[in-house]
N, C-alpha and C positions, 0 to 999 in steps of 0.2 A: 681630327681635333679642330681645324680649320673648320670642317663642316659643322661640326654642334656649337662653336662660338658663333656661326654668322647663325643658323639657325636662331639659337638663343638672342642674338641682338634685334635678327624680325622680329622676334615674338614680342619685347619690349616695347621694340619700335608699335607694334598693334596697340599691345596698354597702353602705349600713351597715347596714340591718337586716341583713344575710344576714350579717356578720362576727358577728351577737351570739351566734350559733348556738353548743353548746360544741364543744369541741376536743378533740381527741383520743380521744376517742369510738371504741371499736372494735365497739360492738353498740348498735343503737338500741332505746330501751326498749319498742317497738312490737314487736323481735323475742323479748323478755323472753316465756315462757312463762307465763301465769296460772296458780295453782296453786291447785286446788280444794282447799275444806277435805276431802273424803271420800278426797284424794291423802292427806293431813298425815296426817289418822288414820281409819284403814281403819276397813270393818269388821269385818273380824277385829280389830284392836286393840281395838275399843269390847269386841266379845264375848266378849276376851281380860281385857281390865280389869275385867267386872262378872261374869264367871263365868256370865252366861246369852246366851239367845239372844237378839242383836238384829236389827232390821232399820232401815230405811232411811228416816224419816219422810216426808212428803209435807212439811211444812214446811219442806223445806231454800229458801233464801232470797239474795239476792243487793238489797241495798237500793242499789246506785249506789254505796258505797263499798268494803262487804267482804261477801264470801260465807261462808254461815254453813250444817250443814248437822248436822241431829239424829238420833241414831239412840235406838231406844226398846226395851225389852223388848216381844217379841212375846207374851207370854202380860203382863198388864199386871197393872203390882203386883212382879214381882218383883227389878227392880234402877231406882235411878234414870235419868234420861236422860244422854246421852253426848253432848253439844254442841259443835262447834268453828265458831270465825269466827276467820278470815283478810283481814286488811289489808292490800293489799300495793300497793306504788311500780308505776306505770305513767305514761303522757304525759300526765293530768292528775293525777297525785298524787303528790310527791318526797316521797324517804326521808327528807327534812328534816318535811316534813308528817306522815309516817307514824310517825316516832318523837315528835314533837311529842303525837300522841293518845294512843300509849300513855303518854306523861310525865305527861299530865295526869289521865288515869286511874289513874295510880298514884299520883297526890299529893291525888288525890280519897279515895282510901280507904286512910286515916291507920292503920288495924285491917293491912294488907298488911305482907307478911314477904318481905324478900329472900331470895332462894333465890339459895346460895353453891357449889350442884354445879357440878364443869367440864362441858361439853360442851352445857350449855343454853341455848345463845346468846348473845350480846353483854350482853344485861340478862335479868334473871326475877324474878316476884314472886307469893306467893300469897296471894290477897284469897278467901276462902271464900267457894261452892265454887267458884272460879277458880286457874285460874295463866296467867299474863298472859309473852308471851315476845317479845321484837325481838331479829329478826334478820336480815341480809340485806333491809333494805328492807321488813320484812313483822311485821305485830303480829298474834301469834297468841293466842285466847283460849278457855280447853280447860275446859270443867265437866264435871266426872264424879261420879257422888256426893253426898250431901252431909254434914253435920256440917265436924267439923277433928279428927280422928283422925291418930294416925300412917300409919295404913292409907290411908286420906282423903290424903293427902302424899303419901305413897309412889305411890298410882296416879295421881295428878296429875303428877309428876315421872317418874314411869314414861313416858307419853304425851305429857308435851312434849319429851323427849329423844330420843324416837323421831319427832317433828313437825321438829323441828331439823332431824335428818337429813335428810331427805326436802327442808326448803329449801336446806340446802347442798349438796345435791348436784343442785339445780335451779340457782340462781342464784348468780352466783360472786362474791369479794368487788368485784370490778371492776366489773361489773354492777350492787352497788349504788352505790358509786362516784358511777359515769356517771348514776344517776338521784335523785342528789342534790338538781338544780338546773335539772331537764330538763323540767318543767311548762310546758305549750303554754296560752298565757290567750288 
């Protein structure tokens, strides 16, 4: 008797774990496409933005959170570096976590300027020489340049409007959604 009660309490114990799962869920965040930073911003974009020729640094990177990846003038010397890193929601990282870092990132550097253009994602901000973007489950973080020049603005806002795109047309508002709350511990 002892044995078909504890029996009978696993088995419980399984339905309820398996009901905590979410619902309604129409794409699970495992079929969510990763999107490489050298997707967001080409390099034709970098070589477009500094007006020289870049290429593809060897130190493009990936640390276990977000992938980040550099492209440099190829005669050296003649434009700064073009840097983007990509944070983005997957089964262990909700877009609760992902916008959580960019928040604190930007309450970190009290010197940052909300950026009020449409079409730059859900939030934007530029902390020199960055501009910092969430959207769609994903913190993008784009250095081109340096100083704080209007010019300096302009190609930073140039290259994150054109990164936007490229996530919204990967992953859809629904998609971040569903990966809100969707963290496997």
């Amino acid at each position: 008797m002892k044995k078909l009660v504890s029996v009978l309490m696993c088995a419980c114990l399984v339905v309820s774990a398996s009901a905590c799962g979410k619902k309604g869920a129409t794409r699970a965040t495992a079929d969510i496409e990763i999107i490489a930073p050298e997707a967001v911003v080409t390099l034709e974009m970098a070589r477009e933005a500094t007006g020289t020729d870049m290429v593809m640094s060897p130190d493009t990177d990936y640390d276990g959170v977000a992938r980040t990846v550099t492209y440099v003038s190829q005669t050296p010397g003649d434009a700064d570096p073009v840097s983007v890193r990509i944070e983005q929601f997957s089964d262990s990282l909700s877009t609760d976590q992902v916008w959580n870092d960019y928040e604190m990132n930007r309450i970190r550097r009290s010197d940052s300027e909300i950026v009020t253009e449409p079409d730059i994602g859900k939030d934007c901000y530029i902390a020199y020489p960055y501009i910092c973007v969430y959207d769609r489950g994903c913190y993008i973080k784009i250095m081109a340049g340096s100083g704080n020049s209007q010019v300096q603005k302009d190609t930073l806002i140039n290259l994150a409007s054109q990164a936007v795109k490229v996530i919204e047309n990967t992953i859809s508002e629904e998609d971040e959604e569903n990966g809100r709350g969707n963290v496997i511990k």
